[in-house]
N, C-alpha and C positions, 0 to 999 in steps of 0.2 A: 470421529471426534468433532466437536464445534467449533468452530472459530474462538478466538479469545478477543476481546476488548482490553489491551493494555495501556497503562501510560504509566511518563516518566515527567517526576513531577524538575526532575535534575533540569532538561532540556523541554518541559511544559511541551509535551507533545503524544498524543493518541496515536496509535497503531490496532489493525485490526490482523491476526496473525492464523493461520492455519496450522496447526501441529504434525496435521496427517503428510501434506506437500510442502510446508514452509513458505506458500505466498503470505505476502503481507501488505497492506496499501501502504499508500506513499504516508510518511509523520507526516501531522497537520495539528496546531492547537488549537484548532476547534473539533469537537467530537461528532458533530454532525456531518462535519465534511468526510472523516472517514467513515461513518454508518455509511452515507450514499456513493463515498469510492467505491467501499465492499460492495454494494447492491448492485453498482454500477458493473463491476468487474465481474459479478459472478451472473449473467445472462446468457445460459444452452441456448446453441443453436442460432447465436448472433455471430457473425464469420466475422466482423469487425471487432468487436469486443475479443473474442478469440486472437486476434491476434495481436491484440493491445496485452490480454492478457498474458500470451507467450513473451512478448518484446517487456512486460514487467518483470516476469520470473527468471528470465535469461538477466537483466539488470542484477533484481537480487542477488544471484549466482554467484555475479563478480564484485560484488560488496555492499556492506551494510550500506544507510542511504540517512540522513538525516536532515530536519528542516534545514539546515546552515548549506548543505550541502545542495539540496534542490532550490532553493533560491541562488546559490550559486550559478548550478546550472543553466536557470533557467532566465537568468539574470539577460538583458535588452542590452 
């Protein structure tokens, strides 16, 4: 199946979603940031990216994520 290009116009925010495994990049309102997350994350045979992408889906596992949320996060 292909990825899907979502947004939600509720929280003004793009997701790029997997149907087959359930990865998703991280919400972003702008849609070119998530085009190049996905590009970004989806590179065989990069052992870093690999394991950026584990340490993301193991995230998703333990709960939805939203912009409010990762600027929370990632808040200085």
């Amino acid at each position: 199946m292909k990825p899907e290009l979502r947004y939600s116009g509720v929280r003004n925010e793009y997701v790029i979603w997997c149907p087959t495994c359930g990865y998703r990049t991280r919400p972003d309102s702008n849609k070119q940031s998530v085009i190049a997350d996905w590009y970004l994350s989806n590179q065989p045979g990069n052992k870093h990216i690999e394991n950026l992408w584990i340490k993301r889906y193991l995230e998703i596992r333990e709960g939805a994520t939203t912009v409010a949320q990762e600027n929370e996060n990632n808040a200085i």
